[in-house]
Backbone bond lengths (Angstrom), bond angles and torsions (degrees), N, CA, C in turn:
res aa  C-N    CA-C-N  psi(-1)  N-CA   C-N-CA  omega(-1)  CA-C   N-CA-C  phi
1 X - - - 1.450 - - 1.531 108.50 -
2 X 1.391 114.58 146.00 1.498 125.27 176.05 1.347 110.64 -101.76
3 X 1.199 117.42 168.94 1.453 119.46 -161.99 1.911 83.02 -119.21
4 X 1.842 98.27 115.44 1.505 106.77 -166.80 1.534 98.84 -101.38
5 X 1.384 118.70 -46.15 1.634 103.44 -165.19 1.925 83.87 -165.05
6 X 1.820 105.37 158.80 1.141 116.67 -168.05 1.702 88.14 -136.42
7 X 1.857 99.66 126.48 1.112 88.61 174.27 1.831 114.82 -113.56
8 X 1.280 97.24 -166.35 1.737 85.38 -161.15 1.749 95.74 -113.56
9 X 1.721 113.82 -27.73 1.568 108.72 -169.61 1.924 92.99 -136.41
10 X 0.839 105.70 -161.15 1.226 130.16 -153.80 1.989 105.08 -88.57
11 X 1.731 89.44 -60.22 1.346 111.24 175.16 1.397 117.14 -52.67
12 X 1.488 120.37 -41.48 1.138 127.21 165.01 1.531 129.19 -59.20
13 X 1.109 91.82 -37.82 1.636 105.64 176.33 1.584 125.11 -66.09
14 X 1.743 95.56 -42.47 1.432 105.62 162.15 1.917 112.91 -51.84
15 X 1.563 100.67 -56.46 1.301 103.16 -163.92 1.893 117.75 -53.22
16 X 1.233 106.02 -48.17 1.586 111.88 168.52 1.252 117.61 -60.32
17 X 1.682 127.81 -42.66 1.491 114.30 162.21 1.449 117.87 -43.24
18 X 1.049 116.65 -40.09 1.815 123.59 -147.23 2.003 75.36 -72.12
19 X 1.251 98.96 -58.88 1.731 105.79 -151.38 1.768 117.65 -58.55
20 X 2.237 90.42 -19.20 1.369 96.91 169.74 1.194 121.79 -69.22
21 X 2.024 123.24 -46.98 0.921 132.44 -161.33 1.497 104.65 -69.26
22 X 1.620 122.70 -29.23 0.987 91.41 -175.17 1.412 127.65 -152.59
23 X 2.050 79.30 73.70 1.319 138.37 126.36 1.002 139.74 -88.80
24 X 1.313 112.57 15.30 1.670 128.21 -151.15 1.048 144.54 5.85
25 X 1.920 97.86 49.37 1.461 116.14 177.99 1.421 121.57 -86.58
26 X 0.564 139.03 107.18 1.558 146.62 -179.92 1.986 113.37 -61.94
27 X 1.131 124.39 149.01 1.812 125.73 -137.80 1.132 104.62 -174.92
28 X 1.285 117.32 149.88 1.247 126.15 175.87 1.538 125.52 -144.45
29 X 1.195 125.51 116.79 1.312 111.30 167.80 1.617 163.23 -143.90
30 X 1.397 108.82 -175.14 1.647 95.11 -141.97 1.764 89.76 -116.70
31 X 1.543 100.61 152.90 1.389 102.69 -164.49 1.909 85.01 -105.57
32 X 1.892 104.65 127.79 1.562 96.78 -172.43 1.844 88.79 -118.10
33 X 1.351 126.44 164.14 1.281 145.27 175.74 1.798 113.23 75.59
34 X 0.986 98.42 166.57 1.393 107.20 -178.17 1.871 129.34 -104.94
35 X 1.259 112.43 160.67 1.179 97.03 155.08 1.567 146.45 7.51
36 X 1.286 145.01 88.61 1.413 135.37 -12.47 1.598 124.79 -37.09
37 X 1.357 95.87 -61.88 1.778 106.16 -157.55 1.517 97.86 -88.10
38 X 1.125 104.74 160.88 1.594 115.23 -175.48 1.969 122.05 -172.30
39 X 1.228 99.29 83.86 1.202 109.34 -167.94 1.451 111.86 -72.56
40 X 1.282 112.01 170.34 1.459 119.49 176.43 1.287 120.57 -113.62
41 X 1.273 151.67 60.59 1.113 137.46 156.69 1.597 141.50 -26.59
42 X 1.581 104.03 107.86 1.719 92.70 178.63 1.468 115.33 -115.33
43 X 1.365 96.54 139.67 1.159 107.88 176.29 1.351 117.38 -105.15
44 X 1.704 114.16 165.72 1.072 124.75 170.70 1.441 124.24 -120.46
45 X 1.556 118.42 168.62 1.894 94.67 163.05 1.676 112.31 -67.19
46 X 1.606 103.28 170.17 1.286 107.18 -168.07 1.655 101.13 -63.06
47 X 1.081 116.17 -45.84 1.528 129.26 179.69 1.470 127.72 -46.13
48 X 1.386 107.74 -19.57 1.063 127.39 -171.96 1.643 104.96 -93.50
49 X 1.543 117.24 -39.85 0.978 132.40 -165.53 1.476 127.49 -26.13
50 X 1.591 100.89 -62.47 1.998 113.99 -166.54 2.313 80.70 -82.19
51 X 1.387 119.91 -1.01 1.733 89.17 -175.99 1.666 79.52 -100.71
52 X 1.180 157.27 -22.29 1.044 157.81 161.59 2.136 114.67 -43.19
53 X 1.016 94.92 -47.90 1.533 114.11 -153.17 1.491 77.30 -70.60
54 X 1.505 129.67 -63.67 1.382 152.11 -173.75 1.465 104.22 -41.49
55 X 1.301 122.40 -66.21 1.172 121.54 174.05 1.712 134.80 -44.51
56 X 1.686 92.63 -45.52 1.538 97.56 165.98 1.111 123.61 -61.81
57 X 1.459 109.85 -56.73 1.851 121.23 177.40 1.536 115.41 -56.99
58 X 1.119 109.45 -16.25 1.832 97.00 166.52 1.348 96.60 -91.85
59 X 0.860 161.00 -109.47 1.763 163.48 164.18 1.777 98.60 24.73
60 X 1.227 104.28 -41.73 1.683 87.90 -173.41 1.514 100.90 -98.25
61 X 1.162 128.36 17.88 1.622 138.98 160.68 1.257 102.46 -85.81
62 X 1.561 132.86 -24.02 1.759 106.26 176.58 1.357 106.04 -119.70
Protein backbone atom coordinates (compact mmCIF):
# COMPACT_ATOMS: atom_id res chain seq x y z
CA UNK A 1 0.00 0.00 0.00
CA UNK A 2 1.01 3.68 -0.79
CA UNK A 3 0.53 6.41 1.36
CA UNK A 4 -2.42 8.39 -0.85
CA UNK A 5 -3.66 11.38 1.20
CA UNK A 6 -3.54 12.52 5.07
CA UNK A 7 -6.45 13.88 6.47
CA UNK A 8 -6.70 16.49 9.16
CA UNK A 9 -10.70 16.06 10.51
CA UNK A 10 -13.20 13.66 10.28
CA UNK A 11 -15.35 15.46 7.54
CA UNK A 12 -12.59 15.18 5.31
CA UNK A 13 -12.00 11.77 5.79
CA UNK A 14 -15.54 10.92 5.13
CA UNK A 15 -15.35 13.01 1.93
CA UNK A 16 -12.26 11.09 0.20
CA UNK A 17 -13.65 7.67 1.28
CA UNK A 18 -17.02 8.36 -0.36
CA UNK A 19 -14.99 9.64 -3.65
CA UNK A 20 -12.71 6.45 -3.31
CA UNK A 21 -15.43 3.96 -3.07
CA UNK A 22 -17.00 5.20 -5.73
CA UNK A 23 -14.31 4.85 -7.85
CA UNK A 24 -13.96 1.56 -6.77
CA UNK A 25 -10.73 1.98 -5.26
CA UNK A 26 -10.16 0.08 -2.46
CA UNK A 27 -7.87 1.95 0.80
CA UNK A 28 -6.83 1.53 3.84
CA UNK A 29 -6.28 3.30 6.88
CA UNK A 30 -3.67 4.13 9.28
CA UNK A 31 -4.06 6.31 12.30
CA UNK A 32 -0.43 8.52 12.23
CA UNK A 33 0.64 11.01 15.36
CA UNK A 34 -0.05 10.99 18.81
CA UNK A 35 -1.80 12.35 21.56
CA UNK A 36 -3.59 15.40 20.98
CA UNK A 37 -3.71 15.33 17.18
CA UNK A 38 -4.01 12.23 15.30
CA UNK A 39 -4.44 12.06 11.70
CA UNK A 40 -5.52 9.42 9.42
CA UNK A 41 -3.69 8.53 6.59
CA UNK A 42 -5.15 6.46 3.67
CA UNK A 43 -3.61 4.54 1.65
CA UNK A 44 -4.00 2.78 -1.41
CA UNK A 45 -2.29 -0.03 -3.58
CA UNK A 46 0.49 1.39 -5.58
CA UNK A 47 -1.58 0.55 -8.72
CA UNK A 48 -4.32 2.20 -7.75
CA UNK A 49 -2.47 5.29 -7.07
CA UNK A 50 -2.34 7.91 -10.37
CA UNK A 51 -6.58 6.43 -10.71
CA UNK A 52 -6.84 7.65 -7.10
CA UNK A 53 -4.77 10.92 -7.42
CA UNK A 54 -7.21 11.59 -10.63
CA UNK A 55 -10.20 11.20 -8.85
CA UNK A 56 -9.44 13.62 -6.08
CA UNK A 57 -7.99 16.37 -8.33
CA UNK A 58 -11.08 16.59 -10.42
CA UNK A 59 -13.48 16.89 -7.32
CA UNK A 60 -11.24 19.52 -5.85
CA UNK A 61 -11.59 21.51 -9.30
CA UNK A 62 -15.35 22.27 -8.56
Amino acid sequence: MASFYDTVNDTELEWVEALLQKGGIEYALREIGGNPILMKEIQVAEEDLAAADSILCSNLAH
